[in-house]
ZADO-1210 file (C-alpha; in nm, 4 decimals, padded with zeros to 6 digits):
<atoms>
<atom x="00.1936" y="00.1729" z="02.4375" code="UNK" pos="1"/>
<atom x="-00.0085" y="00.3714" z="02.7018" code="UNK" pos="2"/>
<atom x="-00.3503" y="00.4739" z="02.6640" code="UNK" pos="3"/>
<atom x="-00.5371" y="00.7558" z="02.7634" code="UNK" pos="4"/>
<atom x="-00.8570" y="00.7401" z="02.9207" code="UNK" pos="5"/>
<atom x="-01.0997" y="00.5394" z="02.6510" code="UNK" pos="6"/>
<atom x="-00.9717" y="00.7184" z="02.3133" code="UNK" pos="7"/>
<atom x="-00.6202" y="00.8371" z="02.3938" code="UNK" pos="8"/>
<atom x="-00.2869" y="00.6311" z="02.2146" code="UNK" pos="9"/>
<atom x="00.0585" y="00.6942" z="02.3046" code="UNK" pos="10"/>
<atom x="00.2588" y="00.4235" z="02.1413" code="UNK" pos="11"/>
<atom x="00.6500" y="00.4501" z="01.9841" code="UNK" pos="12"/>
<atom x="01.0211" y="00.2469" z="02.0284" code="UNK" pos="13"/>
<atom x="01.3434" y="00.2774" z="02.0077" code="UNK" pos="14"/>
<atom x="01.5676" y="00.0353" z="01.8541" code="UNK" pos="15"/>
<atom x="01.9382" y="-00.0072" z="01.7531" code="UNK" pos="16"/>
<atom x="02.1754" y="-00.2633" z="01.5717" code="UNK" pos="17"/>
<atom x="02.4961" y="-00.3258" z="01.5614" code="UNK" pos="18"/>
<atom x="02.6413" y="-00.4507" z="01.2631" code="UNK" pos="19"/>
<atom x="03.0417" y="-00.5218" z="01.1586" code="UNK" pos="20"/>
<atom x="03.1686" y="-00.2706" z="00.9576" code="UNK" pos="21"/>
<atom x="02.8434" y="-00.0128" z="01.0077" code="UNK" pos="22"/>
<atom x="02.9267" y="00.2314" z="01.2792" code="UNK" pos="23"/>
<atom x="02.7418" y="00.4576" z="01.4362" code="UNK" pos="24"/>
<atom x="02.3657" y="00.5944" z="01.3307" code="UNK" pos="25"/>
<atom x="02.2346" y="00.2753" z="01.3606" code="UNK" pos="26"/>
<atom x="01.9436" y="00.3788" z="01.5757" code="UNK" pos="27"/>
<atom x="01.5599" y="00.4176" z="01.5073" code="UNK" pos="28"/>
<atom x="01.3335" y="00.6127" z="01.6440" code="UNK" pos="29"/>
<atom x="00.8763" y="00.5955" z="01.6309" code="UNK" pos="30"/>
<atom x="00.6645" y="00.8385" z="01.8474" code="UNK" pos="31"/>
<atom x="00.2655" y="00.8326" z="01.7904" code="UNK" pos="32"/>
<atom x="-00.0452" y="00.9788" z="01.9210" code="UNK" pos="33"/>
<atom x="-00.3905" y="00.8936" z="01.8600" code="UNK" pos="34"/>
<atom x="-00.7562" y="00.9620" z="01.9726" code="UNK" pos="35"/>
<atom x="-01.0693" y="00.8406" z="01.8666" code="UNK" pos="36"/>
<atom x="-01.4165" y="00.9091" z="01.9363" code="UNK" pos="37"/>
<atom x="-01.7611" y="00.8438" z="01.7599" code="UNK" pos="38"/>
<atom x="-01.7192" y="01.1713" z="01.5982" code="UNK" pos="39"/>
<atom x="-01.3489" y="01.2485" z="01.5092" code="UNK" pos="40"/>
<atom x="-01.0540" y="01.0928" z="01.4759" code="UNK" pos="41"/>
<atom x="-00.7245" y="01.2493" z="01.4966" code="UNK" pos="42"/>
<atom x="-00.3157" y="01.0835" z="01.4806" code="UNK" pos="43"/>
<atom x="00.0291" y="01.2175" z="01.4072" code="UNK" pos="44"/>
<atom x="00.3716" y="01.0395" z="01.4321" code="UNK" pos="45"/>
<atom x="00.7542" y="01.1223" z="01.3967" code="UNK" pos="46"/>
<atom x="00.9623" y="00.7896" z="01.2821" code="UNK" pos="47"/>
<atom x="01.3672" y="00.8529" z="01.2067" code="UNK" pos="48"/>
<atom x="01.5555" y="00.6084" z="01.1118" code="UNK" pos="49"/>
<atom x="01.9603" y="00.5580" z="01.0654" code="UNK" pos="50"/>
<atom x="02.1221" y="00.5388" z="00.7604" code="UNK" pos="51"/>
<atom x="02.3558" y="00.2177" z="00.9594" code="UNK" pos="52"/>
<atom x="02.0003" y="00.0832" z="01.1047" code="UNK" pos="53"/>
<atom x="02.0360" y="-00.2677" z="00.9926" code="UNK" pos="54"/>
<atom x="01.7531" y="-00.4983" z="01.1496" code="UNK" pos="55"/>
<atom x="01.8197" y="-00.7753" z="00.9257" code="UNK" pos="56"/>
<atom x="01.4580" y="-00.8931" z="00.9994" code="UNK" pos="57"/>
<atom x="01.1273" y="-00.7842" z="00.8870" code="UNK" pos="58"/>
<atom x="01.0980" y="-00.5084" z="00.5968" code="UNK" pos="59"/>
<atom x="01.2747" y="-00.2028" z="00.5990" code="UNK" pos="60"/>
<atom x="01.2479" y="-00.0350" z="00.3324" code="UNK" pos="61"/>
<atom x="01.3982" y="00.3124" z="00.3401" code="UNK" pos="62"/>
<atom x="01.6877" y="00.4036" z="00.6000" code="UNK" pos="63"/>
<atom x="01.8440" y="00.7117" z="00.6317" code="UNK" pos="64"/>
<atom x="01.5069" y="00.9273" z="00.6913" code="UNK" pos="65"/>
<atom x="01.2743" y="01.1555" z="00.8887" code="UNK" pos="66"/>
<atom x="00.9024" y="01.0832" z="00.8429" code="UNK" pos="67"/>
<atom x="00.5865" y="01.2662" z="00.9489" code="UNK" pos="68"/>
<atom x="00.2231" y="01.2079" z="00.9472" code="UNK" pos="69"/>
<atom x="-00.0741" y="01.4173" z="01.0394" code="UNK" pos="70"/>
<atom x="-00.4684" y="01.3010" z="01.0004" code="UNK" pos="71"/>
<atom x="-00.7815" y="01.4421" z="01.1037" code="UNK" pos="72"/>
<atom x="-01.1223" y="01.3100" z="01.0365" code="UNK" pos="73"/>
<atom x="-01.4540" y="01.3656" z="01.1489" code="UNK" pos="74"/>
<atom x="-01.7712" y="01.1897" z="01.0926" code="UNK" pos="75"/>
<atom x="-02.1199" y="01.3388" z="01.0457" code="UNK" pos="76"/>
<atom x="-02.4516" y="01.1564" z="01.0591" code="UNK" pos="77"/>
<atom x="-02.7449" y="01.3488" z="01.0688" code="UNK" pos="78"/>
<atom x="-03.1301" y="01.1396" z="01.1287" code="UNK" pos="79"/>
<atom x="-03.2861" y="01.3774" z="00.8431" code="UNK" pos="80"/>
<atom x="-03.1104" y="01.2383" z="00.5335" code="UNK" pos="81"/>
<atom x="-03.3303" y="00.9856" z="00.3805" code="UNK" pos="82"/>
<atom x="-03.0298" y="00.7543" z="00.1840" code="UNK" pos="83"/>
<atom x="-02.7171" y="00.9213" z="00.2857" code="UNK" pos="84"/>
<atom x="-02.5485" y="00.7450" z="00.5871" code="UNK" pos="85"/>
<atom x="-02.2277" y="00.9445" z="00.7000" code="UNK" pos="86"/>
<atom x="-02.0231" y="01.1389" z="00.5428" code="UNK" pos="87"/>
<atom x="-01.6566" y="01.1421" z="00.6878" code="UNK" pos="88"/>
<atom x="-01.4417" y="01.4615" z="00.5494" code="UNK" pos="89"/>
<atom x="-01.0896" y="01.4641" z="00.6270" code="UNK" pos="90"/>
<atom x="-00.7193" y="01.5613" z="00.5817" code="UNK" pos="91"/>
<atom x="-00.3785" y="01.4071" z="00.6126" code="UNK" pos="92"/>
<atom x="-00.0198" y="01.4792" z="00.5208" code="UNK" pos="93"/>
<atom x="00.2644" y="01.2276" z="00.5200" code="UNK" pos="94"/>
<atom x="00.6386" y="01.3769" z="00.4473" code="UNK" pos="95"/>
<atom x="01.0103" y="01.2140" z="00.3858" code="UNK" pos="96"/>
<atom x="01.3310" y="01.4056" z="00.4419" code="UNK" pos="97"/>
<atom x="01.6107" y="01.1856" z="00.3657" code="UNK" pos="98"/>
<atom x="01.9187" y="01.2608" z="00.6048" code="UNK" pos="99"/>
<atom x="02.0603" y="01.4971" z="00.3761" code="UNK" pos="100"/>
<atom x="01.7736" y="01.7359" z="00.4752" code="UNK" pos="101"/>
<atom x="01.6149" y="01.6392" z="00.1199" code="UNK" pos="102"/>
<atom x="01.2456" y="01.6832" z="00.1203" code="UNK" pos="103"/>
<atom x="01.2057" y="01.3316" z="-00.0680" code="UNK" pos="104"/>
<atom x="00.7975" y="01.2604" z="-00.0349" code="UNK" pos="105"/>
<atom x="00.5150" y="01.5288" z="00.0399" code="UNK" pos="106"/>
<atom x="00.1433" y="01.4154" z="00.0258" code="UNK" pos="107"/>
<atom x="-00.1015" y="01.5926" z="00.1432" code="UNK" pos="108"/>
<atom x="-00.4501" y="01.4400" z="00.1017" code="UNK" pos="109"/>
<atom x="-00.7764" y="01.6617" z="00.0915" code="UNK" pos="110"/>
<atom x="-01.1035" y="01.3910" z="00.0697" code="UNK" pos="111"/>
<atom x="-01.4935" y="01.3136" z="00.1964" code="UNK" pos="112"/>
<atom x="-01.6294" y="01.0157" z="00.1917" code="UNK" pos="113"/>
<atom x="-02.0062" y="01.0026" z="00.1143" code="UNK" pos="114"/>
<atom x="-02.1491" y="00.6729" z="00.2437" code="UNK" pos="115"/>
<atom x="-02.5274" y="00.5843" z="00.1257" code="UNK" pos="116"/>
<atom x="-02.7070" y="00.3215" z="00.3598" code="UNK" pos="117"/>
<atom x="-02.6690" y="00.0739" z="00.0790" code="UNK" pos="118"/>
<atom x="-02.3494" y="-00.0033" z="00.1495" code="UNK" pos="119"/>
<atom x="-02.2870" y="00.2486" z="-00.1504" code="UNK" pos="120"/>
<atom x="-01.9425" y="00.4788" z="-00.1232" code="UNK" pos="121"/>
<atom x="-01.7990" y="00.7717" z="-00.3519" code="UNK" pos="122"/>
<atom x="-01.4498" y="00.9236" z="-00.2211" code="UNK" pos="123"/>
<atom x="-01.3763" y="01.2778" z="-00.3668" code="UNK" pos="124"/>
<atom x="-01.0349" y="01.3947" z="-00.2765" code="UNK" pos="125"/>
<atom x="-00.7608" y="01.6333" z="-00.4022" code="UNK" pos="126"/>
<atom x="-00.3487" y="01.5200" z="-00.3866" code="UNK" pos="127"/>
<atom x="-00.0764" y="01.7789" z="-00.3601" code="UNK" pos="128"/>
<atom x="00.2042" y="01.5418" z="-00.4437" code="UNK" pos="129"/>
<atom x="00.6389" y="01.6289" z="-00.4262" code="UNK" pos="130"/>
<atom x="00.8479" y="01.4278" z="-00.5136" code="UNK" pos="131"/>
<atom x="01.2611" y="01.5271" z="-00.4515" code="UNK" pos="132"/>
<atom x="01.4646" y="01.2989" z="-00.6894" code="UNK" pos="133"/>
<atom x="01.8482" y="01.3075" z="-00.6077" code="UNK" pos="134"/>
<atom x="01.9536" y="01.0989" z="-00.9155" code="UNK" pos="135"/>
<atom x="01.8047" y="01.0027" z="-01.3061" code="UNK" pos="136"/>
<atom x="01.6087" y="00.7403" z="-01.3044" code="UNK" pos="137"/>
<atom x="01.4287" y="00.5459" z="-01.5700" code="UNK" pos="138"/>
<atom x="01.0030" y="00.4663" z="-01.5365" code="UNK" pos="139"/>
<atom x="01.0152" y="00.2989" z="-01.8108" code="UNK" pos="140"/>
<atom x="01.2481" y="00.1747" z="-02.1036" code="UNK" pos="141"/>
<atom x="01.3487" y="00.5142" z="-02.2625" code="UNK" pos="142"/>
<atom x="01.1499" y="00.7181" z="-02.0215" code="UNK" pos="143"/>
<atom x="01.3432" y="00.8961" z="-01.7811" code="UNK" pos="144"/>
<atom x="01.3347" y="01.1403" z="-01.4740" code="UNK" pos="145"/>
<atom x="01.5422" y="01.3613" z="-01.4352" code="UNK" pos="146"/>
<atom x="01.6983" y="01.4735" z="-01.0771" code="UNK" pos="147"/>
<atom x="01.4999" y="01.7545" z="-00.9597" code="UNK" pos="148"/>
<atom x="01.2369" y="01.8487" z="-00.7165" code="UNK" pos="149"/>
<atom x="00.8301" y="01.8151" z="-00.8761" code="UNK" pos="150"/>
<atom x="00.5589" y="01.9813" z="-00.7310" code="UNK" pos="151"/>
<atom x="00.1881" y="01.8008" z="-00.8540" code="UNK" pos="152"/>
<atom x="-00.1832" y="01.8116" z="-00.8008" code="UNK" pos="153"/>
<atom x="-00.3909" y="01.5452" z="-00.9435" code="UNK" pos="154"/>
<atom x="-00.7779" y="01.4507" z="-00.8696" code="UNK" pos="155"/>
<atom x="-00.8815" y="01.1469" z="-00.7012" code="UNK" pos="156"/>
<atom x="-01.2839" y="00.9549" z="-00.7266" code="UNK" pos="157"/>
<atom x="-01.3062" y="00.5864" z="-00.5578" code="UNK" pos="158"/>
<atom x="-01.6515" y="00.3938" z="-00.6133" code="UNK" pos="159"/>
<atom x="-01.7444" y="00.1294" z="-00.3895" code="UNK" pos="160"/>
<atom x="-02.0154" y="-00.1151" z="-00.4122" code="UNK" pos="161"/>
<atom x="-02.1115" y="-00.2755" z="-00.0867" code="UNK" pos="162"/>
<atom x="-01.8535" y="-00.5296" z="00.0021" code="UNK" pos="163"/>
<atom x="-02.0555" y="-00.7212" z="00.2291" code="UNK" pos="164"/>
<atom x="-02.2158" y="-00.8884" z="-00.0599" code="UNK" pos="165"/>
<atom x="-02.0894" y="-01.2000" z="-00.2713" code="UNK" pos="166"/>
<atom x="-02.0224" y="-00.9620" z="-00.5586" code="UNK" pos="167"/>
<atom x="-01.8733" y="-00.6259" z="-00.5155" code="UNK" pos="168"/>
<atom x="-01.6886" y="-00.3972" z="-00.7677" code="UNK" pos="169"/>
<atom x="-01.4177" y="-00.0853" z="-00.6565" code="UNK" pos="170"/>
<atom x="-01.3211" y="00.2049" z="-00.8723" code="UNK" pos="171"/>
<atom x="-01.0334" y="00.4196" z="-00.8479" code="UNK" pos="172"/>
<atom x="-00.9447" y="00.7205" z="-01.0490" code="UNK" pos="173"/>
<atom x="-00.6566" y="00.9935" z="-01.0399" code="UNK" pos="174"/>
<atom x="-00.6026" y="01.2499" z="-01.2569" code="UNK" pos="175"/>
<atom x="-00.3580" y="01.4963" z="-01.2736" code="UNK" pos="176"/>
<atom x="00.0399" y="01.5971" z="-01.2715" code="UNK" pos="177"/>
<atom x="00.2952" y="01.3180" z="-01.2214" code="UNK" pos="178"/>
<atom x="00.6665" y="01.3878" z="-01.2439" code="UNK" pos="179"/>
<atom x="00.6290" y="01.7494" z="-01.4212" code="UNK" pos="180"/>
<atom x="00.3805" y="01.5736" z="-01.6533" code="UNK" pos="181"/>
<atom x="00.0858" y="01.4278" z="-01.6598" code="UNK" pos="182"/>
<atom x="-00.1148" y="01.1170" z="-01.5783" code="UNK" pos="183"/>
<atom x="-00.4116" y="00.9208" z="-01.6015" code="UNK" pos="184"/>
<atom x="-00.4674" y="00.6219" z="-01.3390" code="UNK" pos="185"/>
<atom x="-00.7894" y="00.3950" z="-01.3474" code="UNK" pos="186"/>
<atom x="-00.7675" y="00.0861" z="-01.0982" code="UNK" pos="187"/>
<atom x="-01.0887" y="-00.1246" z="-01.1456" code="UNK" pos="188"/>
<atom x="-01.0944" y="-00.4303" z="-00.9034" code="UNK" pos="189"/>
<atom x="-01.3930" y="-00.6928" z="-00.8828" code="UNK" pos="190"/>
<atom x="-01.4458" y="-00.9263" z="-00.5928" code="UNK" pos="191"/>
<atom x="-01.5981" y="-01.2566" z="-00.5393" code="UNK" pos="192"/>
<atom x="-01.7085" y="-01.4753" z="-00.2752" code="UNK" pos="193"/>
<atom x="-01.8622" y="-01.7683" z="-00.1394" code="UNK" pos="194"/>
<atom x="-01.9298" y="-01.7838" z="00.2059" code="UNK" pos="195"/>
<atom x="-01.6536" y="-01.8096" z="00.4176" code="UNK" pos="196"/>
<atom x="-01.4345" y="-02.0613" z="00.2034" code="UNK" pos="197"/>
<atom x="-01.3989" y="-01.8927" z="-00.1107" code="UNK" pos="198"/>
<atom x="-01.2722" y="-01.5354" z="-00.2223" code="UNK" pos="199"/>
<atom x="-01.1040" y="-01.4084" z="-00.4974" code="UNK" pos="200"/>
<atom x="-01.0046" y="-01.0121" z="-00.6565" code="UNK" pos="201"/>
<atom x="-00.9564" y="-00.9471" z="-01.0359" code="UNK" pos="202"/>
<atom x="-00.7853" y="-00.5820" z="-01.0372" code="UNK" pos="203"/>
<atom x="-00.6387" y="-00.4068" z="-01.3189" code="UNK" pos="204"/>
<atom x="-00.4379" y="-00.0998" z="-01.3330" code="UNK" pos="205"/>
<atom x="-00.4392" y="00.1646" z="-01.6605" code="UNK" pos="206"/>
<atom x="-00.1762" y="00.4203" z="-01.6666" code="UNK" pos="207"/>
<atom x="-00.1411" y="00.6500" z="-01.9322" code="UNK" pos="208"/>
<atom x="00.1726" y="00.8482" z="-01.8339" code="UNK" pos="209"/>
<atom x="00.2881" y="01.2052" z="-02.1006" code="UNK" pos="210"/>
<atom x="00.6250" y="01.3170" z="-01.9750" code="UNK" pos="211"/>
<atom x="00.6994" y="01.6566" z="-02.0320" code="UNK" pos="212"/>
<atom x="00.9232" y="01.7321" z="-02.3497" code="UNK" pos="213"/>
<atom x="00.7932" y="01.4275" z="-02.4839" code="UNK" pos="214"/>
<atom x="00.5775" y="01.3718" z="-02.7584" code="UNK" pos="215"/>
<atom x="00.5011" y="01.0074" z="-02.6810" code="UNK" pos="216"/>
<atom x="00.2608" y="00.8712" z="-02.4857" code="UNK" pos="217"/>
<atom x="00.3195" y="00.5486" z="-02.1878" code="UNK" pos="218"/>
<atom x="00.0852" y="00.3376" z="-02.1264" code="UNK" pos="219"/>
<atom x="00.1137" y="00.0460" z="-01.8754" code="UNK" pos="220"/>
<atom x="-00.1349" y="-00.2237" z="-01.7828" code="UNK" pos="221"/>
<atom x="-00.0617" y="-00.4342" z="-01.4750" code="UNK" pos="222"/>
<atom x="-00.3914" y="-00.7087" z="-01.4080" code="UNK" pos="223"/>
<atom x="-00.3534" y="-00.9549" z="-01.0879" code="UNK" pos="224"/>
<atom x="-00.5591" y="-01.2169" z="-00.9689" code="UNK" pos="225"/>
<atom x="-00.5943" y="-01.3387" z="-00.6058" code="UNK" pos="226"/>
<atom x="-00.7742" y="-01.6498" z="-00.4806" code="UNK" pos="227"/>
<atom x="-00.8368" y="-01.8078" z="-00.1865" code="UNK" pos="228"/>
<atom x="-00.9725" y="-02.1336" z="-00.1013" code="UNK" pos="229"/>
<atom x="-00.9888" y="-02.2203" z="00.3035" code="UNK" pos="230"/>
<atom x="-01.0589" y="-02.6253" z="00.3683" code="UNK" pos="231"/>
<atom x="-01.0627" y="-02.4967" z="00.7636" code="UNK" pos="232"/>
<atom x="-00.9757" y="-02.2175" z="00.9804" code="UNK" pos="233"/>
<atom x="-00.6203" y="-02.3251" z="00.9911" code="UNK" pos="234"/>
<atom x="-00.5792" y="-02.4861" z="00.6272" code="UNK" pos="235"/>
<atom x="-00.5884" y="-02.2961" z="00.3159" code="UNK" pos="236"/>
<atom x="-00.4575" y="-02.2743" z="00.0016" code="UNK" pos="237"/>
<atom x="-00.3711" y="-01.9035" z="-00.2295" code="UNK" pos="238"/>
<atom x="-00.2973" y="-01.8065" z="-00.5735" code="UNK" pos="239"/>
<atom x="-00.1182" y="-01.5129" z="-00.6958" code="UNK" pos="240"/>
<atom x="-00.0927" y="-01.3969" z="-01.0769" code="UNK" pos="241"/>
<atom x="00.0297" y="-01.0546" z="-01.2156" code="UNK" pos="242"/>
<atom x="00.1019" y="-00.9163" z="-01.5214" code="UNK" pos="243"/>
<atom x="00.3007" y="-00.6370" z="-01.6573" code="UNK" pos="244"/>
<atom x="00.2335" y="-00.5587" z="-02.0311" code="UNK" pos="245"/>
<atom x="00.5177" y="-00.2920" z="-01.9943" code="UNK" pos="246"/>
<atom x="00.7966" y="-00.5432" z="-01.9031" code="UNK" pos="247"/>
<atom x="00.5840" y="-00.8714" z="-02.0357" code="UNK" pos="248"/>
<atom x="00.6331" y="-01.0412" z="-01.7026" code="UNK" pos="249"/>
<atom x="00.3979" y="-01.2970" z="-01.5554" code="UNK" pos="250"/>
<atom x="00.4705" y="-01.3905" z="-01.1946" code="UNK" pos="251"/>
<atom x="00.2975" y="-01.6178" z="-01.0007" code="UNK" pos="252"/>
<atom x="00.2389" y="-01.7092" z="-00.6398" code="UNK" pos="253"/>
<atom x="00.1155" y="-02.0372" z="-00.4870" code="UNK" pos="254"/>
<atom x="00.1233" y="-02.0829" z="-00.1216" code="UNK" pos="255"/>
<atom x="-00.0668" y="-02.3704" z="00.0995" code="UNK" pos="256"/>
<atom x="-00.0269" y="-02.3083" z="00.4865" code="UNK" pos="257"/>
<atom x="-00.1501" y="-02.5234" z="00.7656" code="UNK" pos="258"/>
<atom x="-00.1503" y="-02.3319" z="01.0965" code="UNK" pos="259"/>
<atom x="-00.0865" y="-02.4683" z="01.4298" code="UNK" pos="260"/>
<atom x="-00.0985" y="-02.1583" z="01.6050" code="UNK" pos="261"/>
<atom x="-00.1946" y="-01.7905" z="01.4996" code="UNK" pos="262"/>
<atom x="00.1560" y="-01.7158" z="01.3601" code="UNK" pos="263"/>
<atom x="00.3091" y="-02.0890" z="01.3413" code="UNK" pos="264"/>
<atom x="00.2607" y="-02.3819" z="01.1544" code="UNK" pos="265"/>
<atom x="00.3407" y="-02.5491" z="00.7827" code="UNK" pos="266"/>
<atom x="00.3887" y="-02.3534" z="00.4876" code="UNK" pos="267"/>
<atom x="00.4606" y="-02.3869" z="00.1191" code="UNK" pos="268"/>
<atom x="00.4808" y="-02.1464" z="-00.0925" code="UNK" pos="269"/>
<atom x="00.5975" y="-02.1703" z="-00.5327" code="UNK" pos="270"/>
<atom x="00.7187" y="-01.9062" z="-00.7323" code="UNK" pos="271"/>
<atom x="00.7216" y="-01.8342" z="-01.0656" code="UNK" pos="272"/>
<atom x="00.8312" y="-01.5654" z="-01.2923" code="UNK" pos="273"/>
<atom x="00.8319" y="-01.5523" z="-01.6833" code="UNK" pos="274"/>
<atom x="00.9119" y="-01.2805" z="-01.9289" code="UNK" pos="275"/>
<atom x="00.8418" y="-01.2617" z="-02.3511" code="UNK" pos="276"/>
<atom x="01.1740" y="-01.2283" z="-02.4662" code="UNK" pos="277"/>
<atom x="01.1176" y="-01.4274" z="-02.7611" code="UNK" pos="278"/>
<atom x="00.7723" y="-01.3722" z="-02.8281" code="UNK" pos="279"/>
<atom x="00.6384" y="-01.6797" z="-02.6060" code="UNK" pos="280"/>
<atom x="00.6415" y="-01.7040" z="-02.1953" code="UNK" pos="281"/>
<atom x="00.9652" y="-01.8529" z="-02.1268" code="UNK" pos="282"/>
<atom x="01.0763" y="-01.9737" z="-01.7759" code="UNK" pos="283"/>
<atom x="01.2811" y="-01.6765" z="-01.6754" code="UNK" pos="284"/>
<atom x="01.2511" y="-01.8377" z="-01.2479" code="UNK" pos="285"/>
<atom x="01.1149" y="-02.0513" z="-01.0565" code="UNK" pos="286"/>
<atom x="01.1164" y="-02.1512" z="-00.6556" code="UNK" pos="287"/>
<atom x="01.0237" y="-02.3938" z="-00.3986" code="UNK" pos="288"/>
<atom x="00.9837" y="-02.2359" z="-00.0269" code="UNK" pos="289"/>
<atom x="00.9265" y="-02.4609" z="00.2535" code="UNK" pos="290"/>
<atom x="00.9045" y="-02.3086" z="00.6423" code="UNK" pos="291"/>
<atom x="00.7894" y="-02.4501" z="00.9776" code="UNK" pos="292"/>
<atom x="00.7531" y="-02.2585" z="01.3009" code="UNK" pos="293"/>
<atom x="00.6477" y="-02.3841" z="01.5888" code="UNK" pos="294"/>
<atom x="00.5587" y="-02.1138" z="01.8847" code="UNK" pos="295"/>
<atom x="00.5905" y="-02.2951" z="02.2568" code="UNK" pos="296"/>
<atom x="00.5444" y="-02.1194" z="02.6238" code="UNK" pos="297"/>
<atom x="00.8751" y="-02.1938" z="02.7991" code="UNK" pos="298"/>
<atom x="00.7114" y="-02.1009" z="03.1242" code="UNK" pos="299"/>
<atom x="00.5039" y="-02.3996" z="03.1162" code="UNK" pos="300"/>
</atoms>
């Protein structure tokens, strides 16, 4: 990383495995530049990585790809509006090309955000979505996508309550083409919490999916809950549960860690996963994961 004067970013890395049996374009590549003042902010990157890159750490998860990204966004405050706080318009574009030369993702994102001093938000934005699809694939059981490239536009409104209170509540709609069809999106989320030991997110997500050339319509519900409970700064205890009404999977997720150090320390974590196949929640997996790390300075 190098910065440039006091808003200025240069930051990137190369990398490179070497793996048995995986030779050659095993490299990765991440350039970025960013600048930020009071009134705009601006980035772009270029990231490329192998189709042989093979970190076997951390998550990858695409190889075999060029990636680029381009945001702009300035802020405007003006001492004459009576309720109305800022309002930050702005643009970006993120793109895939798998190494191929397939143009895999495009998104470009149109939006203004319209704060109130309330802590009050609406987003309005517009999505041009692509989406280049090499082989059929199925979204759901007997919907399927073909291979082809999609070109899509679809409408996007977020409400948001001000999150700085105990109670807050977040809205997100998008409407508009999906796949060569079309689809409706609603993602209400509620959040709760008790001074600094207690929080906890109830979100639900509607999709109501028409594919082209077919007369049915999908509809998939996915709810979650999240909880946390923190005895101390470096004790706490989470809970995870989602649901899928498309696949009738409940998973859950329960994980108490006990930090020694920022990134170190005692955790365990229990999974489950259960599925209707019979018309009741049967046990379809379940987990035990137990990790210590301990992080030491071997220069003193």
């Amino acid at each position: 990383q190098l910065g440039l004067g006091d808003d200025g970013l240069l930051s990137g890395f190369f990398a490179k495995t070497d793996t048995p049996g995986l030779n050659g374009d095993d490299t990765a590549l991440h350039l970025a530049a960013a600048a930020d003042t009071q009134e705009w902010s601006y980035s772009a990157s270029f990231t490329e990585v192998g189709k042989n890159f093979n970190p076997e750490v951390g998550f990858l998860q695409r190889t075999d790809f060029q990636r680029g990204w381009l945001f702009a966004l300035k802020r405007w405050r003006d001492p004459s509006w009576q309720h109305l706080l800022e309002l930050r318009p702005h643009i970006a574009y993120r793109g895939y090309w798998g190494g191929d030369g397939l143009h895999e993702t495009g998104f470009l994102h149109i939006d203004n955000h319209w704060e109130w001093k309330s802590g009050f938000e609406i987003h309005t934005g517009v999505n041009f979505l692509h989406e280049g699809v090499r082989e059929d694939f199925e979204l759901a059981p007997g919907q399927v996508v073909e291979a082809g490239d999609y070109d899509d536009e679809e409408l996007q409104l977020v409400l948001m309550t001000d999150d700085s209170q105990p109670l807050s509540f977040n809205m997100t709609a998008k409407i508009g083409g999906f796949f060569g069809g079309d689809r409706t999106q609603l993602t209400p989320s509620l959040r709760y919490r008790i001074g600094e030991t207690f929080n906890a997110r109830l979100g639900w997500t509607y999709n109501e999916i028409q594919r082209p050339n077919n007369p049915e319509k999908l509809e998939i519900n996915v709810g979650s809950l999240r909880m946390t409970y923190s005895f101390n700064p470096k004790v706490s205890l989470q809970a995870l549960v989602q649901y899928n009404d498309a696949t009738d999977v409940v998973a859950s997720n329960i994980r108490f860690a006990w930090l020694t150090s920022a990134d170190a320390g005692f955790y365990l974590v229990y999974n489950e996963t259960r599925d209707d196949d019979v018309g009741l929640f049967t046990e379809k997996r379940r987990e035990w994961i137990l990790k210590f790390s301990h992080t030491f300075d071997v220069f003193n």
